[in-house]
N, C-alpha and C positions, 0 to 999 in steps of 0.2 A: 528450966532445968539447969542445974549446977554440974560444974567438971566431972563431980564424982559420980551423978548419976548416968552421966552419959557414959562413962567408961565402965559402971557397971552392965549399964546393957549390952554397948557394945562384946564386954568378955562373955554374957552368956549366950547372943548371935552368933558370937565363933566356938563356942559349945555345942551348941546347937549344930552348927554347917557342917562340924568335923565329924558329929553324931548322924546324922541325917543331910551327906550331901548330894544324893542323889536325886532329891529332889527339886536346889536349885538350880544342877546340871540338866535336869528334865526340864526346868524350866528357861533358862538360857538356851537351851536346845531346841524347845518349840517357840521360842520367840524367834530365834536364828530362822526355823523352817519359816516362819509366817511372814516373817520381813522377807527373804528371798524369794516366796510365795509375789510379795509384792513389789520386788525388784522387777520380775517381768512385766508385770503390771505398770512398775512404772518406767522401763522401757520402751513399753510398746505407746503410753501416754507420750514419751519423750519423740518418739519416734513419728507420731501423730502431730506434734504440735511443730516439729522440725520442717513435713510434709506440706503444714499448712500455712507457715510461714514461707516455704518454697515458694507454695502455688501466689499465696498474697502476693508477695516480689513482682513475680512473672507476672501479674494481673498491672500493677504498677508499671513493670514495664512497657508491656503491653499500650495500656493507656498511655504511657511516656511518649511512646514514638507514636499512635496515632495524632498525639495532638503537635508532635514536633511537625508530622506531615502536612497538617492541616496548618500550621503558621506556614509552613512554606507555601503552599497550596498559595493563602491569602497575598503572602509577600509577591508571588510572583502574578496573580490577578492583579495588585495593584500597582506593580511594576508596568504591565502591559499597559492599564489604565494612562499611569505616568506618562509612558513613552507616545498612546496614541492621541493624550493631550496636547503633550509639546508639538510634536505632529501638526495638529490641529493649530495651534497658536503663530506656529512659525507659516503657514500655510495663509493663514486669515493676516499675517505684518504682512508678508509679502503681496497679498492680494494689496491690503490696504494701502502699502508702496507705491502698486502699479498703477492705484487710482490716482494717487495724489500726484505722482508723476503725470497721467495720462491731463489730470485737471491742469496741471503747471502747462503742455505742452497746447493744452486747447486755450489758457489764456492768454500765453505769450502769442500766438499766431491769429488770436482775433485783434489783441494790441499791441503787435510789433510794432507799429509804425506810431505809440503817441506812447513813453515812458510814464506819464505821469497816471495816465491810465491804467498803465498795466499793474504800478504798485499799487493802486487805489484797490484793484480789482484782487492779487495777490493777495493782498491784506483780508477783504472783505472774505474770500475762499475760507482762509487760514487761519483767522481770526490774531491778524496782527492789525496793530493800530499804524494807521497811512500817519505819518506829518510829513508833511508840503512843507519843501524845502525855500529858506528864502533866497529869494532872485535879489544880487545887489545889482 
């Protein structure tokens, strides 16, 4: 289409509108009703998908803090764990202390009376190696 023919139709569209405008106002008018027809419509759509974005969140949250629960839950199981090991550990060095003390105090008083013996025998306990010192 060329310049001219567009501004021909265009001047007989506005011939037209000012001859017969009650019919675009009729129709501008029920297009008006049928969109605010569907204004509520989409409203109450907006208002739906607002609700359910709520409820999502709260479900999220929901789930948030049961599982924050539950780490804690585990942290503090194997804190206990932790604590009733060390417990456990420092209980069994000390036992193991009071044997090896009790083995030191049963050596020394079967060989108090011959030193070379007692390292011999120290050693062999302990698993340290005896060397016999030279006599000059």
């Amino acid at each position: 289409m060329t310049w001219l023919a567009v501004k021909h139709f265009l001047q007989r569209s506005w011939v037209w509108i000012k001859n017969h405008w009650y019919i675009p106002l009729i129709a501008v008018l029920a297009l008006a009703a049928f969109f605010s027809k569907r204004s509520d419509v989409a409203k109450d759509l907006l208002k739906t998908r607002n609700k359910s974005y709520k409820d999502q969140i709260d479900v999220l949250n929901e789930s948030h803090a049961n599982e924050i629960e539950k780490r804690d839950e585990i942290i503090r199981v194997h804190k206990e764990v932790m604590d009733q090991l060390d417990e456990q550990l420092d209980d069994d060095l000390r036992e193991n202390q009071r044997r090896k003390e009790k083995r030191i105090k049963e050596l020394v008083e079967d060989n108090h009376d011959n030193p070379e013996e007692l390292s011999r025998a120290l050693g062999d306990a302990f698993g340290i190696k005896y060397v016999p010192r030279d006599e000059q």
